[in-house]
N, CA, C and O of each residue as an XYZ file, in Angstrom:
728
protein
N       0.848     -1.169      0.000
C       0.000      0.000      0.000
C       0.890      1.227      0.000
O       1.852      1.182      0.767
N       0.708      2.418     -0.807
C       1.170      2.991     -0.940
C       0.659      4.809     -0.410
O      -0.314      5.397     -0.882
N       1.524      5.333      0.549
C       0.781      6.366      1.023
C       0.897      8.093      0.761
O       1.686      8.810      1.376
N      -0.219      8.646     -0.446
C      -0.056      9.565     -0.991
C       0.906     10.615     -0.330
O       1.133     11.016      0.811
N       1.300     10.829     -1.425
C       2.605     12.266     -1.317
C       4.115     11.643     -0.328
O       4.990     12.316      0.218
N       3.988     10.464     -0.377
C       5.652      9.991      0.879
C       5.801      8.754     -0.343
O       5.185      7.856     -0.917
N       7.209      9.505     -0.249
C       7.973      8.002     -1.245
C       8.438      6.541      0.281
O       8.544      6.548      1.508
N       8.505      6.011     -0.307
C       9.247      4.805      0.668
C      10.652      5.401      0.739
O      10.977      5.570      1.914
N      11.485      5.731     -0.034
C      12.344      6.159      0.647
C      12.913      7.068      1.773
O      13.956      6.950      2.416
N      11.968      7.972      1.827
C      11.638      8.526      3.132
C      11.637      7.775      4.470
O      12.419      7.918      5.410
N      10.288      6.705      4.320
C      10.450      5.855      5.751
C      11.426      5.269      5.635
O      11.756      5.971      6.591
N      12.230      4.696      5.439
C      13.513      4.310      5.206
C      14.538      5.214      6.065
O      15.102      4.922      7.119
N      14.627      6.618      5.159
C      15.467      7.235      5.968
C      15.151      7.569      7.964
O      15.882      7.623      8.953
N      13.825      7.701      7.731
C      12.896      8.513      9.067
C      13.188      6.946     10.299
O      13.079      7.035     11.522
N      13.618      5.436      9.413
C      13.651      4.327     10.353
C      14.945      4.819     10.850
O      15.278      4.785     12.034
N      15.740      5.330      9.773
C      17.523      4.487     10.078
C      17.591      5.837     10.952
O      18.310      5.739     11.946
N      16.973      7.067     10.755
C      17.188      8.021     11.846
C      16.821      7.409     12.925
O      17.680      7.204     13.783
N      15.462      6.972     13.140
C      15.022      6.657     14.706
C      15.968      5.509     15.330
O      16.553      5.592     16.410
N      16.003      4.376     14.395
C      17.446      3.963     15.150
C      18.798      3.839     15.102
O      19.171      2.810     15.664
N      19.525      4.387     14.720
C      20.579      4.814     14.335
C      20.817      4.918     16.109
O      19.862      5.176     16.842
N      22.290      4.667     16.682
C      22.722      5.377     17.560
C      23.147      6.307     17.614
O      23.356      6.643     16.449
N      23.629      7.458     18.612
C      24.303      8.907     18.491
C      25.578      8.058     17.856
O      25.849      6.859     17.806
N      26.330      9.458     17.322
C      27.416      9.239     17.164
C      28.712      8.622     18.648
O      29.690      7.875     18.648
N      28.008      9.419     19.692
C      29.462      9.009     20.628
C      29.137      7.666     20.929
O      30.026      7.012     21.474
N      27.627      6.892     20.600
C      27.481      5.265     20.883
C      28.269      4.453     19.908
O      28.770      3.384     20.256
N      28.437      5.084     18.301
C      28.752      4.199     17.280
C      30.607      4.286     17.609
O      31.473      3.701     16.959
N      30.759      4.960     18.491
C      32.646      5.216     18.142
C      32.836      4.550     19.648
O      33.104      5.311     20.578
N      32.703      3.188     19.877
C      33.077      2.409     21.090
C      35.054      2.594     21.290
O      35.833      2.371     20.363
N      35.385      2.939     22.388
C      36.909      3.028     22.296
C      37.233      1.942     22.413
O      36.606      1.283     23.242
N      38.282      1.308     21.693
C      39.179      0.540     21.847
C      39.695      0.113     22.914
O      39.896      0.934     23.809
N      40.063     -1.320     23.124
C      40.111     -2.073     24.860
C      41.826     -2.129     24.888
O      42.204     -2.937     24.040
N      42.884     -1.547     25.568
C      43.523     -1.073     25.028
C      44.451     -2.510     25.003
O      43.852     -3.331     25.696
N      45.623     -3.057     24.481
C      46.051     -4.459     24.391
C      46.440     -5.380     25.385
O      46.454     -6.607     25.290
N      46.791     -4.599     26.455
C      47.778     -5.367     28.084
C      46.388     -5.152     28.544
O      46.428     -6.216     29.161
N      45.177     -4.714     28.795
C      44.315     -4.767     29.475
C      43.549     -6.158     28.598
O      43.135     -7.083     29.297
N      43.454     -6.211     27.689
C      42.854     -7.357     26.992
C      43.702     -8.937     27.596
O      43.341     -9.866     28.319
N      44.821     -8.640     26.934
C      45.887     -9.331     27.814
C      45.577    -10.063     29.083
O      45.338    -11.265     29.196
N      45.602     -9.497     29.664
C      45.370     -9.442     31.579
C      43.874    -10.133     31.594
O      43.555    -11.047     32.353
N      43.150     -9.615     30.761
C      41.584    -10.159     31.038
C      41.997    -11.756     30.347
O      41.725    -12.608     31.193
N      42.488    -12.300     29.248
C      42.820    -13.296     28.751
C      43.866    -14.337     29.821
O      43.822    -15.537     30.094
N      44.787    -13.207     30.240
C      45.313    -14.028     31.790
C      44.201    -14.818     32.691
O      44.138    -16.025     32.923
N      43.551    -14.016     33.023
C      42.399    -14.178     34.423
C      41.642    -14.920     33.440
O      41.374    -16.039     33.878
N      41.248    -14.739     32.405
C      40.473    -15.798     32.214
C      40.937    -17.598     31.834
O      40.206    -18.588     31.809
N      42.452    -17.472     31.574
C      43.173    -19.200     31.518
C      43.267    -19.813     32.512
O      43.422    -21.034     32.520
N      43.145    -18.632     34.216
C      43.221    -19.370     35.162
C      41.913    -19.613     35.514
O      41.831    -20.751     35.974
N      41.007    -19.123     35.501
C      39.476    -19.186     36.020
C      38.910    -20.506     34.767
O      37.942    -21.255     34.907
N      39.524    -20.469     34.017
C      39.417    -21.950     33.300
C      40.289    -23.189     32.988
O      40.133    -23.928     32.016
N      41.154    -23.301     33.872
C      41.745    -24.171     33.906
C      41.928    -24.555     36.003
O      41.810    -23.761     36.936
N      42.269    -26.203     36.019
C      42.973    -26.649     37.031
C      43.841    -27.424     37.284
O      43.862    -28.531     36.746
N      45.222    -26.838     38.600
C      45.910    -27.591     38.641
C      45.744    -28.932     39.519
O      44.698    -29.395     39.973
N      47.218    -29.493     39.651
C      47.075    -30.685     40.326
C      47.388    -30.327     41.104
O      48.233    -29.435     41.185
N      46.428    -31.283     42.666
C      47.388    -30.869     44.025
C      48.264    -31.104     44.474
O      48.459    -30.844     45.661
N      49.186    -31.714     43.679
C      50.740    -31.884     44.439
C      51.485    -31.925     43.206
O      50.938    -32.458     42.240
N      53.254    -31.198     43.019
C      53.555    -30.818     41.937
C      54.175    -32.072     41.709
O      53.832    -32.961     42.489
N      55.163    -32.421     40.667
C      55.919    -33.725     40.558
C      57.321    -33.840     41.447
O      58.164    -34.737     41.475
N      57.245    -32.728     42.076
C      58.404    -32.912     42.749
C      58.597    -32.786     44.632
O      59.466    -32.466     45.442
N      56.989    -33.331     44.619
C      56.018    -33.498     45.846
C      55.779    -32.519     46.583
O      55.623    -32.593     47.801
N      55.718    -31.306     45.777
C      55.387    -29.938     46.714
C      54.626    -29.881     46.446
O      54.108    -30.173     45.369
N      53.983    -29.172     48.002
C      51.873    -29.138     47.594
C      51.315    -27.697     46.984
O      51.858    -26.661     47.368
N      50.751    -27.671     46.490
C      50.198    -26.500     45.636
C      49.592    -25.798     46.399
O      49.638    -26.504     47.407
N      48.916    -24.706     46.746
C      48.670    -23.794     47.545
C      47.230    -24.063     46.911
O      46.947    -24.034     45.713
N      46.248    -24.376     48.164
C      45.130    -24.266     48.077
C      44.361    -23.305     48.255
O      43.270    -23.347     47.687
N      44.681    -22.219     49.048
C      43.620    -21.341     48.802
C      44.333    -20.039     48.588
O      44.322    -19.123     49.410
N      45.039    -20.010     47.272
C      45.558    -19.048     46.269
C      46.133    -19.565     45.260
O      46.767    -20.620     45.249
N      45.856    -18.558     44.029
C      46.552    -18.687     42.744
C      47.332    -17.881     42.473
O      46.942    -16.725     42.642
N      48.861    -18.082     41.904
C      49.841    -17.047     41.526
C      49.344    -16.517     40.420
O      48.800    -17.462     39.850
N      49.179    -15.343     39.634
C      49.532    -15.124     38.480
C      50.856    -13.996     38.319
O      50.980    -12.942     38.942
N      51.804    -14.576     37.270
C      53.080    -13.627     37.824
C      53.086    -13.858     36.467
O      52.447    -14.554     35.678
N      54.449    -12.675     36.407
C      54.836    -11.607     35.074
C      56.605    -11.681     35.449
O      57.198    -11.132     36.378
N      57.246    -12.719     34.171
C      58.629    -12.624     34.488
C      58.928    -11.707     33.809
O      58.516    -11.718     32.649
N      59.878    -10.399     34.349
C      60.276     -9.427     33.158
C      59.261     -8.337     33.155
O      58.128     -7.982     33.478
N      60.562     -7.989     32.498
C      59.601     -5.714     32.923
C      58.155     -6.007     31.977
O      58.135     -6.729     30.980
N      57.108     -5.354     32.479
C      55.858     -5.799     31.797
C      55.406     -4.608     31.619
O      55.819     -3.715     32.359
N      54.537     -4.348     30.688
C      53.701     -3.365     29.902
C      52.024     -3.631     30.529
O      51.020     -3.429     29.846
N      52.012     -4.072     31.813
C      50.547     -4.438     31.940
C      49.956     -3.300     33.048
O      48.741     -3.111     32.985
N      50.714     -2.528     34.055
C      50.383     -1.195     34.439
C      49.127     -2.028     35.305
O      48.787     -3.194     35.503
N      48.721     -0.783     35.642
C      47.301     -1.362     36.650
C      46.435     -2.181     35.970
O      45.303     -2.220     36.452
N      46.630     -2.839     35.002
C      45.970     -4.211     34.102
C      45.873     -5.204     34.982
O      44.862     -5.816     35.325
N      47.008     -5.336     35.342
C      46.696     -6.701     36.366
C      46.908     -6.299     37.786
O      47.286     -7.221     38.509
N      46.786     -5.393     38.229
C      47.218     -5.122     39.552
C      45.777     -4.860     40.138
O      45.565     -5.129     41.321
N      44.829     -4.366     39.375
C      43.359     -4.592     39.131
C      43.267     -5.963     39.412
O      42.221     -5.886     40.056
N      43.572     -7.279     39.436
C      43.385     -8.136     39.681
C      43.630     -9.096     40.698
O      42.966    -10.133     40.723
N      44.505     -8.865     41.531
C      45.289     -8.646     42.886
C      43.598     -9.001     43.644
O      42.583     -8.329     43.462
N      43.736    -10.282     44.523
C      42.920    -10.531     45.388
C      41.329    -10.851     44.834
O      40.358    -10.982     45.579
N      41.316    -10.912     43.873
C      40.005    -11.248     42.613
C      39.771    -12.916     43.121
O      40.636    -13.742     42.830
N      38.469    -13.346     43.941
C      38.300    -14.603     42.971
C      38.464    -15.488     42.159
O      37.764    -15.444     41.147
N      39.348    -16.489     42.306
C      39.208    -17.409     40.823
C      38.577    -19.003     41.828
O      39.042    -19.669     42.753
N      37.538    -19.042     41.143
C      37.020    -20.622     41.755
C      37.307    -20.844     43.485
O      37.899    -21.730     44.102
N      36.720    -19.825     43.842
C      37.316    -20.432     45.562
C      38.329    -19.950     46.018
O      38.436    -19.908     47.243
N      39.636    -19.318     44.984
C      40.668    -19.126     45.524
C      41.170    -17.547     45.308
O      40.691    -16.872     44.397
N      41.982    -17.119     46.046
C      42.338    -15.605     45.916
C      43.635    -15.574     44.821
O      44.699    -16.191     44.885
N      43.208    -14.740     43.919
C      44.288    -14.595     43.004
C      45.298    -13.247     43.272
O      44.961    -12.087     43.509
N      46.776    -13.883     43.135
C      47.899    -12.960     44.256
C      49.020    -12.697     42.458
O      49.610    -13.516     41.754
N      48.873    -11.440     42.366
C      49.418    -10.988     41.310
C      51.368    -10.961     41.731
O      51.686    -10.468     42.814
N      52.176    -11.361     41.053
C      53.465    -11.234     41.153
C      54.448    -10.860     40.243
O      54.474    -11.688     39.333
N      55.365     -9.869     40.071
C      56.372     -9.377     38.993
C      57.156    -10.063     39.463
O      56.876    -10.381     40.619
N      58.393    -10.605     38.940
C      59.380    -11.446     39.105
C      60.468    -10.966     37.806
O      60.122    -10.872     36.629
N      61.685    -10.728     38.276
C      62.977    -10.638     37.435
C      64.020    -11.896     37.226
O      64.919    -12.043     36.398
N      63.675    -12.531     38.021
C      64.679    -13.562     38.746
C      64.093    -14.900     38.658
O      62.896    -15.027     38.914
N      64.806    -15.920     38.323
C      64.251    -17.030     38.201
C      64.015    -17.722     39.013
O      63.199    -18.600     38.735
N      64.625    -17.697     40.504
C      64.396    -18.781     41.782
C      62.868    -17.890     41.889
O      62.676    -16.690     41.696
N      61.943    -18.916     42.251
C      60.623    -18.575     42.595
C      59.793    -19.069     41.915
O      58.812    -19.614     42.420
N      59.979    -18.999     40.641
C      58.877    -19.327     39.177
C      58.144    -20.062     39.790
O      57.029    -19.654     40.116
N      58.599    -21.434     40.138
C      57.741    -22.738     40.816
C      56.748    -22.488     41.321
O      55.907    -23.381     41.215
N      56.318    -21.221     42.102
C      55.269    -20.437     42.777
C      54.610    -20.255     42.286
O      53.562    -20.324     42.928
N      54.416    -19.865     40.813
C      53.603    -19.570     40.022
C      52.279    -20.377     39.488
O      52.520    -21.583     39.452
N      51.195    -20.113     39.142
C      50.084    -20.985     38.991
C      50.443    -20.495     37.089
O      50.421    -21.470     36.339
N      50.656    -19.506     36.599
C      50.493    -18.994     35.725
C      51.169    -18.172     35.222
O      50.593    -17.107     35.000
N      52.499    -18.260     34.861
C      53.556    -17.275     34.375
C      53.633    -16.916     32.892
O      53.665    -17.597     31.868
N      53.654    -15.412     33.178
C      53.389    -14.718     31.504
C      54.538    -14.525     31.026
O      55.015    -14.087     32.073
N      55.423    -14.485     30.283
C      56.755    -14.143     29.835
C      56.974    -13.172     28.854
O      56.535    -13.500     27.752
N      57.432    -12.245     28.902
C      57.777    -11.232     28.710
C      58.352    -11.534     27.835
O      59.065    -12.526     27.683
N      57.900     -9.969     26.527
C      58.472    -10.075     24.907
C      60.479    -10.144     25.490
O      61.361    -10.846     24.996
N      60.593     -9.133     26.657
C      61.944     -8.799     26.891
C      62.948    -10.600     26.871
O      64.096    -10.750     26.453
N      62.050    -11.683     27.446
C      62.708    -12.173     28.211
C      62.524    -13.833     27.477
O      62.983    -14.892     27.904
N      61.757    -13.607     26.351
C      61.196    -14.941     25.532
C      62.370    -15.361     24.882
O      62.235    -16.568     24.678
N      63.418    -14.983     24.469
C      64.500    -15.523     24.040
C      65.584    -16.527     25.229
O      66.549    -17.268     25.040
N      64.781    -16.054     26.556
C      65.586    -17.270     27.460
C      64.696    -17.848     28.403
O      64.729    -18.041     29.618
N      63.498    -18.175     27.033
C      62.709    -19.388     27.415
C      63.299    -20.842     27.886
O      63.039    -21.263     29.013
N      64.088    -21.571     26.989
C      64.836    -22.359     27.597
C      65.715    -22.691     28.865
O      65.956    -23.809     29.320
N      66.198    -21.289     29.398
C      66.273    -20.948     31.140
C      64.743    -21.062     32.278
O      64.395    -21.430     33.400
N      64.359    -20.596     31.311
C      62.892    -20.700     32.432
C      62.414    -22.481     31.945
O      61.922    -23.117     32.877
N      62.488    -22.912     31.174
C      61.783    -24.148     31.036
C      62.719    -24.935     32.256
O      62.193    -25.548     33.185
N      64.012    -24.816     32.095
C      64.726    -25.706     33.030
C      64.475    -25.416     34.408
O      64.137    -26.273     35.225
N      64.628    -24.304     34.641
C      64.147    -24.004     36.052
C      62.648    -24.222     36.313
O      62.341    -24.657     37.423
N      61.931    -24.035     35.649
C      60.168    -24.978     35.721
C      60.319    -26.483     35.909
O      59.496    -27.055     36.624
N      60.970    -26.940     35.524
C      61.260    -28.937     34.915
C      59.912    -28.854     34.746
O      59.348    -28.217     33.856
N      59.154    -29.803     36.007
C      57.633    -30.562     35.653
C      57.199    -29.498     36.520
O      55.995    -29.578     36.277
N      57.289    -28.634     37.287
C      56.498    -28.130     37.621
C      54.690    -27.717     37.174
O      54.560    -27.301     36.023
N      53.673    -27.798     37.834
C      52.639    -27.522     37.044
C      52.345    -26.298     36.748
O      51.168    -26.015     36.972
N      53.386    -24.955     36.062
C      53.324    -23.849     36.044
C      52.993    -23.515     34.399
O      53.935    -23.483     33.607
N      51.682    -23.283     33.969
C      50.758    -23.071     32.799
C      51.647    -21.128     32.286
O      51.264    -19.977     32.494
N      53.048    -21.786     31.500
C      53.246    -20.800     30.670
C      52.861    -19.922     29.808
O      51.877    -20.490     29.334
N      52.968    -18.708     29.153
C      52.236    -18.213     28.500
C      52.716    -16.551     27.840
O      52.459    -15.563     28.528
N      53.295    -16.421     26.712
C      53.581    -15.540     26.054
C      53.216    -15.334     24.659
O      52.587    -16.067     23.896
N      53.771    -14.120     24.471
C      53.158    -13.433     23.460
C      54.164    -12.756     22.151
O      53.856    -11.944     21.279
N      55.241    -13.334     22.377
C      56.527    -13.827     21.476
C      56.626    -14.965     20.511
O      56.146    -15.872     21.190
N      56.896    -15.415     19.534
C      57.328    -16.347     18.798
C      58.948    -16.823     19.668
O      59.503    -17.913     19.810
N      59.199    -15.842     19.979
C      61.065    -16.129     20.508
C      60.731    -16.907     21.657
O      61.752    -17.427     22.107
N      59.726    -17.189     22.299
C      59.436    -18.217     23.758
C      58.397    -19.195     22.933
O      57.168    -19.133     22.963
N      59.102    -19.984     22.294
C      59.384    -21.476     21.717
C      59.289    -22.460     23.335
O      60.089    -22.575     24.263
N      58.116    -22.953     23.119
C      57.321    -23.945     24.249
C      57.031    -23.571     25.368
O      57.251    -24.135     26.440
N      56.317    -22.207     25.077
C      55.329    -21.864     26.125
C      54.042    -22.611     25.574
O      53.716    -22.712     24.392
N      53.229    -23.228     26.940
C      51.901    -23.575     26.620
C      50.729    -22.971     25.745
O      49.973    -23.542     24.960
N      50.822    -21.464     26.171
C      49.893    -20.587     25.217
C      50.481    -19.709     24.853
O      51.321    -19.106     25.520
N      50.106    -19.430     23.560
C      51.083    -18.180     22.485
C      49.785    -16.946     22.364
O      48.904    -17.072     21.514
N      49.811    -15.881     23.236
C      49.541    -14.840     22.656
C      49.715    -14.109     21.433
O      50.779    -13.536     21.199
N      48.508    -14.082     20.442
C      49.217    -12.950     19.131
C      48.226    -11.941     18.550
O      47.194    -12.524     18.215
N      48.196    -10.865     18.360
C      47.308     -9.899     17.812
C      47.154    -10.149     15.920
O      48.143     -9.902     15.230
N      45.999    -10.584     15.335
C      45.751    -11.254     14.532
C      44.956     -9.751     13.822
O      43.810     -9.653     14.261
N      45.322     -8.631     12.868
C      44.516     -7.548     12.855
C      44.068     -6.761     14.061
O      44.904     -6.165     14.739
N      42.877     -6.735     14.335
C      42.543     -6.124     15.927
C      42.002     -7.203     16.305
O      40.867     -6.815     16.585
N      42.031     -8.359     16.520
C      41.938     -9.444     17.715
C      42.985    -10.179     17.945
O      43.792    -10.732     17.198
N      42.821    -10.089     19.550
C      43.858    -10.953     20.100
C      43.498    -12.645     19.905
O      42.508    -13.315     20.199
N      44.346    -12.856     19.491
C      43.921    -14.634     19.527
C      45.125    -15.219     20.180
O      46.186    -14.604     20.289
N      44.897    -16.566     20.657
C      45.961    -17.539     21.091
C      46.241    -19.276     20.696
O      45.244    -19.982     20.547
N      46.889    -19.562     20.624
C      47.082    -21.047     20.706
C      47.509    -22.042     21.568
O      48.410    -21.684     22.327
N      47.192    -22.996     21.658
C      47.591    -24.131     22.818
C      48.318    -24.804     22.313
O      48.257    -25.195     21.147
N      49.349    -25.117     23.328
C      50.216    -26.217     22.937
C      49.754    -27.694     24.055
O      50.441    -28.243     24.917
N      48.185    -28.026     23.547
C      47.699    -29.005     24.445
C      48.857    -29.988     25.020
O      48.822    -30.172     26.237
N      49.845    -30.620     24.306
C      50.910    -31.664     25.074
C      51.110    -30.805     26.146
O      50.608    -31.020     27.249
N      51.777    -29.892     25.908
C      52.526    -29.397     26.643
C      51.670    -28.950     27.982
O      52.317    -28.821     29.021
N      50.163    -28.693     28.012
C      49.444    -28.656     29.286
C      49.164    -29.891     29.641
O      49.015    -30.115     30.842
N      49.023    -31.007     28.643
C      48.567    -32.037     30.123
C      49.583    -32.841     30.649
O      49.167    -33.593     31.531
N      51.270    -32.973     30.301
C      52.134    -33.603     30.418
C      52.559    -32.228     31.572
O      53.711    -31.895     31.296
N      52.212    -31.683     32.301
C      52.329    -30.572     33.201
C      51.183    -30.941     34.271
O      51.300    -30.379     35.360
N      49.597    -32.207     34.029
C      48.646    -32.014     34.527
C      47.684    -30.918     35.195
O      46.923    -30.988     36.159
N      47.964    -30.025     34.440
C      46.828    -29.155     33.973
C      45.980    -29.144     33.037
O      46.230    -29.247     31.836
N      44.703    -28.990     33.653
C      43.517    -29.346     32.811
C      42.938    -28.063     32.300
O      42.830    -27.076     33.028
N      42.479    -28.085     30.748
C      42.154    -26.429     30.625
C      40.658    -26.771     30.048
O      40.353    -27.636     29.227
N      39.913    -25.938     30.649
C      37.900    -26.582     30.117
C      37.915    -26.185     28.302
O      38.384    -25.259     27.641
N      37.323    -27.134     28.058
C      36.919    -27.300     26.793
C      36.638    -25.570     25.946
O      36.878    -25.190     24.800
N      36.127    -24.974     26.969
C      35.315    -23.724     26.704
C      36.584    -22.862     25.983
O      36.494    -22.296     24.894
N      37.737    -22.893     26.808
C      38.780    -22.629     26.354
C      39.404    -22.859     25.091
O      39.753    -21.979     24.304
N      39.564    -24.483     24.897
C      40.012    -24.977     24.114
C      39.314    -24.930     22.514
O      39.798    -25.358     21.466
N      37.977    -24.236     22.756
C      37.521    -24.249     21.302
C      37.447    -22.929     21.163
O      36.782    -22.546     20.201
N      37.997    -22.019     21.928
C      38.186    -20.243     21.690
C      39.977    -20.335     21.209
O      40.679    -19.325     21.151
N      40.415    -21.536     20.945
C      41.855    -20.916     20.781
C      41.761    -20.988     19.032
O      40.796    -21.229     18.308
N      43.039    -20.705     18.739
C      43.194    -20.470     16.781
C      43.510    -21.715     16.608
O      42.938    -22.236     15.650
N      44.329    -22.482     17.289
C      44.824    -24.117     17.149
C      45.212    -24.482     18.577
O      45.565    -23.814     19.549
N      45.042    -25.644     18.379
C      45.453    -26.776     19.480
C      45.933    -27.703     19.037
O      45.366    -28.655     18.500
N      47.814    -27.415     19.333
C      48.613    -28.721     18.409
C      49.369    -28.758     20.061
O      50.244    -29.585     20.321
């Protein structure tokens, strides 16, 4: 039906006006990358679990999770925002670390672009520990998860061996949000 003197193109325009958002709704800012980061941290530990005793019969801390940062980090109040947060029952205890005695502490160590070229130092000082690696370098060659900015999304990959020969379990939910799982 057609209604004298109004073209259809009119209602058309008079719809996309009424819903159209303002302009300051359509220009969402950008989440900035170490804060994305950090949320992708908190979220590998809030989906994954370790074992309670490591392979080298030390007991895992039950009611806290490390998440630590070897090497000068770009994450600023990203994760320091996260300091004492909930994960499953347990209090999550944020840690910077320069130094390699300690790592073992870790539930979740991020490795630093600075420091991915002496991945192989940190693997030895990890041995079996159940400490769920994780950088965002190509140069840290057998970390468990590879951070990489893919255009404007961050994506990651699993190196599944390498988490369950560590006995850490990571939920499925995870495992079908990564780019690959080799």
């Amino acid at each position: 039906m057609r209604l004298p003197g109004l073209c259809p193109a009119f209602f058309l325009a008079l719809a996309c006006a009424v819903s159209a958002p303002s302009q300051a709704q359509t220009q969402a800012q950008p989440v900035p990358e170490y804060v994305m980061k950090a949320t992708y941290l908190y979220n590998f530990m809030v989906f994954s679990d370790w074992p309670q005793a490591d392979p080298q019969g030390g007991a895992v801390a039950k009611e806290s999770l490390n998440l630590c940062v070897f090497g000068p980090d770009n994450f600023g109040p990203a994760l320091s925002n996260l300091e004492g947060k909930n994960v499953n029952g347990r209090r999550l205890n944020v840690m910077r670390m320069n130094h390699l005695p300690g790592v073992k502490k870790c539930h979740l160590l991020f490795i630093t672009e600075r420091e991915a070229p002496n991945m192989s130092s940190i693997q030895n000082s990890l041995g079996e520990a159940p400490v769920l690696t994780v950088a965002d370098s190509p140069l840290a060659v057998g970390a468990a998860v590879m951070l990489s900015v893919d255009g404007n999304r961050l994506v990651f990959d699993i190196n599944v061996q390498r988490v369950k020969k560590l006995g850490i379990t990571m939920s499925s939910k995870v495992l079908q949000l990564a780019r690959s799982t080799n």
